[in-house]
N, C-alpha and C positions, 0 to 999 in steps of 0.2 A: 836876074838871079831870083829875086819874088817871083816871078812867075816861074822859071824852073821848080821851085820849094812851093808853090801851088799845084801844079801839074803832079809832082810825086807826091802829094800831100791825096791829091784828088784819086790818085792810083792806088795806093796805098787804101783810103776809103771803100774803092768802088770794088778791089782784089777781096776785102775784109766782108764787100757785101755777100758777093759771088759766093767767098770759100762758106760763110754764114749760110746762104740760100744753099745750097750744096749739103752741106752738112744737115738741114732742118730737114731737106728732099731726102738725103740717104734713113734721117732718121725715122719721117715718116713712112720711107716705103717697106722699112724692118718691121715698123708697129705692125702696120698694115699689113704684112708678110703673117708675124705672130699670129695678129688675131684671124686670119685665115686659118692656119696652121689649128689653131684652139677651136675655132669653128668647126672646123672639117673633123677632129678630135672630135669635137660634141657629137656632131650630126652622127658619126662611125660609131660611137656609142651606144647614142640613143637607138643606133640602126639595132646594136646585136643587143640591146636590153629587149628591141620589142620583138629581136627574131625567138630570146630567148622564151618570151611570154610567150609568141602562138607557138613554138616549142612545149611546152609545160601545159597550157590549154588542149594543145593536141593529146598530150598524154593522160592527161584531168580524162578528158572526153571519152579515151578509148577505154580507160583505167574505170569509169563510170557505167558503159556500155557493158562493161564485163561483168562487174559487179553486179547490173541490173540482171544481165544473163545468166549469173549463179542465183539471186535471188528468186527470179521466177522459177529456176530450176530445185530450188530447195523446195518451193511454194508448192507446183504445180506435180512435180513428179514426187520426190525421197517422200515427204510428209504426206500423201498421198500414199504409197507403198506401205511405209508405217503404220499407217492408219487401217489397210488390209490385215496387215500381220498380227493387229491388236485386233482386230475383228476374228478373225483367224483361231486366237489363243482363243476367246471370249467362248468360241465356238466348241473346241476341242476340249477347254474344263470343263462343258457340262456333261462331257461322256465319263469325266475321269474319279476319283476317289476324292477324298475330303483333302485328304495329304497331297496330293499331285495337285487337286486344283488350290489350294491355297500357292503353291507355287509357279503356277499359272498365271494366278492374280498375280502376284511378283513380278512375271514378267512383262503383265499386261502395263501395270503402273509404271515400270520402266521405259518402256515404249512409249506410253504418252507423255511420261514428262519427256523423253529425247523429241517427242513432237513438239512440246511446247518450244521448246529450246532453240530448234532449226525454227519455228514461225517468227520466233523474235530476233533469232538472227537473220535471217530473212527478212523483214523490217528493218533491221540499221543497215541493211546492202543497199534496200531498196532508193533511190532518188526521189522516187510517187511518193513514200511514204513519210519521208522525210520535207517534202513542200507540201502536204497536207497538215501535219502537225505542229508545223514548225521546230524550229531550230531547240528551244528551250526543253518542249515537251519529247521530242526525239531524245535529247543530253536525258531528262530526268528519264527514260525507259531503258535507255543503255547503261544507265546508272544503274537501276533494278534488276540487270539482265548479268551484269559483270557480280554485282554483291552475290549472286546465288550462286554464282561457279566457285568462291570461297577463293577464288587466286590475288586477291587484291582485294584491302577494305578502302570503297569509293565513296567520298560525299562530297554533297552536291551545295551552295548558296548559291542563291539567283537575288540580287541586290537591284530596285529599281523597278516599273514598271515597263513589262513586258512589252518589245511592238518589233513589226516584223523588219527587216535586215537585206529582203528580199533573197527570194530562193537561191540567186546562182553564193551569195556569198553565205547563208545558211549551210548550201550543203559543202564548201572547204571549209567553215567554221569544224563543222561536224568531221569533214576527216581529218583536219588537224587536230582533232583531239582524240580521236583513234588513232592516230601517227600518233601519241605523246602514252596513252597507254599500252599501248606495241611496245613502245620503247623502253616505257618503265617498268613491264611485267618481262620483256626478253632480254633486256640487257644490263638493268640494275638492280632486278629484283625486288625492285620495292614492295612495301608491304602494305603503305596508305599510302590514295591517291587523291588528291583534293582539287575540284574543279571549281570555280566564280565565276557567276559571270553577272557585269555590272553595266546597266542598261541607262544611260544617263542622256539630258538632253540633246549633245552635239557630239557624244561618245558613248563606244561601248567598246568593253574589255574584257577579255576570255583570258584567263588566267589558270593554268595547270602546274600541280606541286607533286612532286615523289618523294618520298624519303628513300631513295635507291641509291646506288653506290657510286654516282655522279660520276663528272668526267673532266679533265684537263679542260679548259678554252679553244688550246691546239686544235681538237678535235672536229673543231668547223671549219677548219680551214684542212684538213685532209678527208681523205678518198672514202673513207670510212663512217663520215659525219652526214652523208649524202643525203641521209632521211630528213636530220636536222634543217641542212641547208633547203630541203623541200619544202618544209614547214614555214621558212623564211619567205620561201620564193612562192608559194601558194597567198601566205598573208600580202605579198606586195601584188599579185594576181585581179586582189580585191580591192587594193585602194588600201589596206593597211600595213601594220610593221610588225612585226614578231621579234621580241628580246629574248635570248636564250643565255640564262643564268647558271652556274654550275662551276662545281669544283671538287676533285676527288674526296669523297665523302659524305658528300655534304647535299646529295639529292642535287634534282634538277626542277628550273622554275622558267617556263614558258609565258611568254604577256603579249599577245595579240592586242592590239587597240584599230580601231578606227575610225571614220567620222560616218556614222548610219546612213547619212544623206548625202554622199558627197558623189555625184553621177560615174561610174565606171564608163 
């Protein structure tokens, strides 16, 4: 009878190991299912985040090419033509009466400032001209260049000692901030715009303010925000982040940061 009450005793044991081992095997092969499952999630991720990047690179580049092709085209041809037609008038007031050519000259001076105007637009298209001078001194002539159109009062502090960024993120620095006064002169109307930029050891941060007529949150998560979201997705392009501040009212506040040295 002891040994019967051993024998089911041993059964009972060895039943309890089994369903135990069983149970630990099922458990482990669920984990193990999961973190495939989460894995293969990551990897399917990371896949369409960097299809998205050479996506957005690709459009940087053609978006860049084009810009460089109206640039030279402003440079090489219009301001060029202009500069005939100011020669031109130069020419034909000195045939003319005191009265006619005082408005001659009128129209000569208007011609050249519209030449100055296209050179220095032409300059903030340019790519060359922008890795030549850098990032800072580019911002402070587009600064100079936007105050004279009278559409936008713009200023400028540069906090920190100045050093380069390296061109490829210079020049989205640079169109993220013409994407922020695009945005603030076509669709909030603001009336001052206020650029930082703060150049610090193991960080630097581009900060742009409007006093324009701001916008819900919502607005970066729909179809309509698209420029916003670019702004976003150009800053992560570089190795940094873009925070996009706002609320009906209340202007809009862009804060670009990133680490100056940290290898793309």
């Amino acid at each position: 009878m002891a040994i019967q009450t051993d024998s089911i005793g041993q059964f009972i044991l060895l039943t309890g190991i089994l369903f135990a081992f069983l149970a630990g095997s099922i458990i482990y092969f669920v984990i193990l299912y999961r973190n495939r499952q989460l894995k293969n999630k990551q990897e399917q991720d990371e896949r369409e985040a960097a299809f998205r990047q050479e996506i957005l690179k690709t459009q940087v580049e053609i978006q860049e090419q084009t810009l460089e092709h109206i640039s030279k085209e402003i440079h090489d041809n219009i301001t060029q033509v202009l500069s005939f037609v100011k020669l031109s008038l130069g020419n034909l007031g000195n045939t003319l009466d005191e009265a006619k050519k005082a408005k001659i000259n009128e129209s000569r001076e208007l011609v050249a400032h519209t030449i100055t105007d296209l050179r220095d637009l032409s300059k903030s298209l340019s790519f060359e001209h922008i890795a030549q001078i850098g990032l800072a001194k580019t911002i402070e002539k587009e600064v100079e260049r936007i105050n004279k159109s009278d559409l936008v009062d713009v200023s400028l502090l540069t906090e920190g000692q100045i050093y380069s960024l390296g061109e490829q993120r210079e020049l989205v620095l640079f169109r993220i901030l013409q994407e922020g006064i695009n945005n603030a002169l076509k669709y909030a109307n603001a009336k001052h715009f206020k650029i930082n930029l703060q150049y610090q050891a193991d960080l630097f941060n581009l900060t742009l303010e409007d006093d324009g007529g701001g916008f819900s949150p919502d607005l970066l998560n729909n179809k309509s925000g698209s420029g916003l979201r670019n702004i976003q997705n150009r800053a992560a392009m570089i190795g940094g982040s873009a925070v996009i501040e706002s609320a009906p009212g209340a202007g809009c506040r862009i804060s670009v940061s990133l680490n100056p040295f940290k290898q793309l």
